[in-house]
C-alpha positions as CSV (number, residue, x, y, z in Angstrom):
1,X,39.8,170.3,-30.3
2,X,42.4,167.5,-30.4
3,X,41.3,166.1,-33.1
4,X,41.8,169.3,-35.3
5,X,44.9,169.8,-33.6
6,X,46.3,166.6,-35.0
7,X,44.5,167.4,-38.0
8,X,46.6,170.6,-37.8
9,X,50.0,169.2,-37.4
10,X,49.3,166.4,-39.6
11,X,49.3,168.5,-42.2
12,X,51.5,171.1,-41.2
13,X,54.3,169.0,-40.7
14,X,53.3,165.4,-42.7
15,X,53.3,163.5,-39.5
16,X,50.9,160.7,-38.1
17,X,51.9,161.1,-35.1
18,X,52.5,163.7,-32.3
19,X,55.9,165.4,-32.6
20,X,57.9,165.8,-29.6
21,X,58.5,169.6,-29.0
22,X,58.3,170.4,-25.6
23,X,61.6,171.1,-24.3
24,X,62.6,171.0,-20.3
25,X,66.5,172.0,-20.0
26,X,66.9,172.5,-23.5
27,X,66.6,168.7,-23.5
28,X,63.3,166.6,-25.2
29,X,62.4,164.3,-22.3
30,X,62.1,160.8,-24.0
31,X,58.6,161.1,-21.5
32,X,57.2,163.5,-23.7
33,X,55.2,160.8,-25.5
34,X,53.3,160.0,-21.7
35,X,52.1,164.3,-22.2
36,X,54.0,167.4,-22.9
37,X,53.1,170.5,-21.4
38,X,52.3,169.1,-17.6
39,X,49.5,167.1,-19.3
40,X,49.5,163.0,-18.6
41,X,47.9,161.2,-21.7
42,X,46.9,158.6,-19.5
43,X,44.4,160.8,-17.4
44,X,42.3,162.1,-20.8
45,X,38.5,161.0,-20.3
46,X,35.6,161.6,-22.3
47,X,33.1,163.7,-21.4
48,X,29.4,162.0,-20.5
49,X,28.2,161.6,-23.7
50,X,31.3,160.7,-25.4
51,X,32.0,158.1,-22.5
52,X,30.6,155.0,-24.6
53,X,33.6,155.7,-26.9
54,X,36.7,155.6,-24.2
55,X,39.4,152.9,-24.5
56,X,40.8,151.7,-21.0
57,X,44.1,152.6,-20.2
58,X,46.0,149.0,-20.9
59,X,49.4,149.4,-18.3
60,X,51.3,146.7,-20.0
61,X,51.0,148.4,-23.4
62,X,53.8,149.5,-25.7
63,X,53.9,151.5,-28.7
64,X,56.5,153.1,-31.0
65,X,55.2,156.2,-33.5
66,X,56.1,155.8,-37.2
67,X,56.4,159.4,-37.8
68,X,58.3,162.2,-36.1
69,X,59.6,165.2,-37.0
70,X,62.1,166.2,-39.4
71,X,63.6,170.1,-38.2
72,X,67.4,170.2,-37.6
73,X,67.6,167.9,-34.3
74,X,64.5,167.0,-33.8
75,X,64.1,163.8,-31.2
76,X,63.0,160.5,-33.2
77,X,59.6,158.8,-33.1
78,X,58.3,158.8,-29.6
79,X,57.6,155.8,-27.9
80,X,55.2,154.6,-24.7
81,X,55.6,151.5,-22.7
82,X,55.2,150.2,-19.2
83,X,56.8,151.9,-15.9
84,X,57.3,148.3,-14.9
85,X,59.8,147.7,-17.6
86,X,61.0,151.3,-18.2
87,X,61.3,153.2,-15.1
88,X,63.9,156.1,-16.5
89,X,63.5,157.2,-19.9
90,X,66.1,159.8,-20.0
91,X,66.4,162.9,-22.8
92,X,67.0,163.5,-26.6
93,X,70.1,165.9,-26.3
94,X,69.8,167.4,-29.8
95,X,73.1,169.3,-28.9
96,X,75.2,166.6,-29.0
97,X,77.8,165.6,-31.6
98,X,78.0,161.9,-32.3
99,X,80.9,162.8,-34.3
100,X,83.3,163.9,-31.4
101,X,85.2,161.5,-29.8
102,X,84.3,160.3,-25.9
103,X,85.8,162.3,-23.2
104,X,87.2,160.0,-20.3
């Protein structure tokens, strides 16, 4: 199933990688690429007889996507790294105007 599922929105919208699309507050949490939809990455396991094919879970690992998606506002690449060295991740506000002065 996940693998046609990438399959899916590989094609459906030209990506290698997952697209962040899970909105919380209207916001894309930037934690998005750690599971969207309640899931946690992380805690995936093979079944039994898949289990020869698992990858441990490295905790000092970082990666960055190359692909993302392109609708109106849609967040950038996601990106996965370490708690120890990122402990807040904050949002992708695609509201916001870069183009408006700061208010003080």
């Amino acid at each position: 199933a996940f693998l046609a599922q990438s399959m899916k929105e590989t094609i459906q919208y030209d990506a290698c990688d997952e697209n962040s699309w899970d909105l919380i507050g209207g916001k894309y949490p930037l934690s998005n690429a750690c599971g969207q939809l309640g899931q946690s990455y992380q805690d995936y396991h093979c079944s039994d007889e898949e289990k020869h094919m698992e990858c441990a879970v490295d905790p000092d690992m970082s990666i960055t996507a190359v692909t993302h998606a392109k609708w109106y506002g849609a967040p950038g690449p996601l990106f996965c790294g370490p708690k120890t060295e990122y402990s807040f991740t904050g949002t992708w506000d695609h509201s916001y105007e870069c183009n408006k002065p700061w208010a003080d």
